[in-house]
C-alpha positions, 0 to 999 in steps of 0.5 A, spaced: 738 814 146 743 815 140 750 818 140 751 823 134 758 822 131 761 828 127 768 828 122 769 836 123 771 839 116 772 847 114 766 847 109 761 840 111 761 836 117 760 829 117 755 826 121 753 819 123 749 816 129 749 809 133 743 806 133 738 805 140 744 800 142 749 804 141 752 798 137 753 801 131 754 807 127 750 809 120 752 815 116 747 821 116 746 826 110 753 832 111 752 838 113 755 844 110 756 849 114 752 856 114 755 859 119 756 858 127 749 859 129 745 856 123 751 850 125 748 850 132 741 850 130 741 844 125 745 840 131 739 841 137 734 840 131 738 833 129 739 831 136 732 833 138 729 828 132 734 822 133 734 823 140 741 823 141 744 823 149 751 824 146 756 828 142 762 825 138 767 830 135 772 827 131 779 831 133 784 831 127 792 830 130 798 831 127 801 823 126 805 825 132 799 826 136 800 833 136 795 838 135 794 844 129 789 848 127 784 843 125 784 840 132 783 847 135 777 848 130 774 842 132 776 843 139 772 850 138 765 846 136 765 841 141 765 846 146 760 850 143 755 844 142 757 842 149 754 849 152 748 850 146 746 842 147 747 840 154 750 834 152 756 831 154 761 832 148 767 827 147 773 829 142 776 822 139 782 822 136 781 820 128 788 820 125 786 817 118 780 816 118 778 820 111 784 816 107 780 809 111 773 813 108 776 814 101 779 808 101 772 804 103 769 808 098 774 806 093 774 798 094 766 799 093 767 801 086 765 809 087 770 813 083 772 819 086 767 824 083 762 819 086 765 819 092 764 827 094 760 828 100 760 821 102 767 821 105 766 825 110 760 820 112 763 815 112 769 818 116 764 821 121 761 813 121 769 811 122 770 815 128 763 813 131 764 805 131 771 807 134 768 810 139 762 806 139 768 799 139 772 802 145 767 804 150 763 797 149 770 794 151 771 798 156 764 796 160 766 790 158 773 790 162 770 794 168 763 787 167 769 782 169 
């Protein structure tokens, strides 16, 4: 079983998804969004092909650890995927993550035409690995 990672945006959505292990996170194709009902329909479809157990939305806080707009929006399509899907949903703070994507992607020589799109694959690969990285050190902790 796979868990799907998403980096929550206004116009795409980043997706990436762990492998069977639930090791490592790879970037998926973006989505761009069509509206609530072709979103949601896209999310069963790709839950149902990668054989996904879990969802990740990444939750945008504020640099004080508040939440605005953003963080409410992203809270909103959690609990719809978590009453269209029947998964469990877990919103994961990802403070910076589109500057550390941005920054990947810089450093791998894309220029930032070539980088649109990619950004937020990556970000949504970022807040997966995170998650992916903590819940393995947490098992890891309660094994021991």
């Amino acid at each position: 079983m796979r868990i799907l990672g998403i980096d929550p945006g206004q116009v795409r959505l980043g997706l990436a998804v762990s492998d069977e292990l639930g090791l490592t996170a790879q970037g998926l194709p973006t989505w761009t969004r069509r509206g609530r009902l072709a979103d949601l329909a896209h999310f069963r479809s790709l839950v149902k092909d990668l054989d996904v157990a879990e969802v990740v939305v990444g939750l945008p806080r504020n640099m004080d650890g508040t939440v605005g707009p953003q963080a409410e929006a992203a809270r909103e399509l959690a609990r719809d995927l978590r009453d269209a899907l029947g998964l469990p949903v877990t919103l994961w703070d990802e403070r910076l993550t589109t500057q550390a994507a941005t920054r990947v992607l810089t450093e791998a020589g894309l220029s930032r035409r070539r980088q649109r799109g990619r950004v937020d694959a990556v970000a949504a690969a970022l807040i997966l690995q995170g998650y992916l990285d903590r819940t393995r050190a947490s098992r890891q902790e309660g094994a021991g």
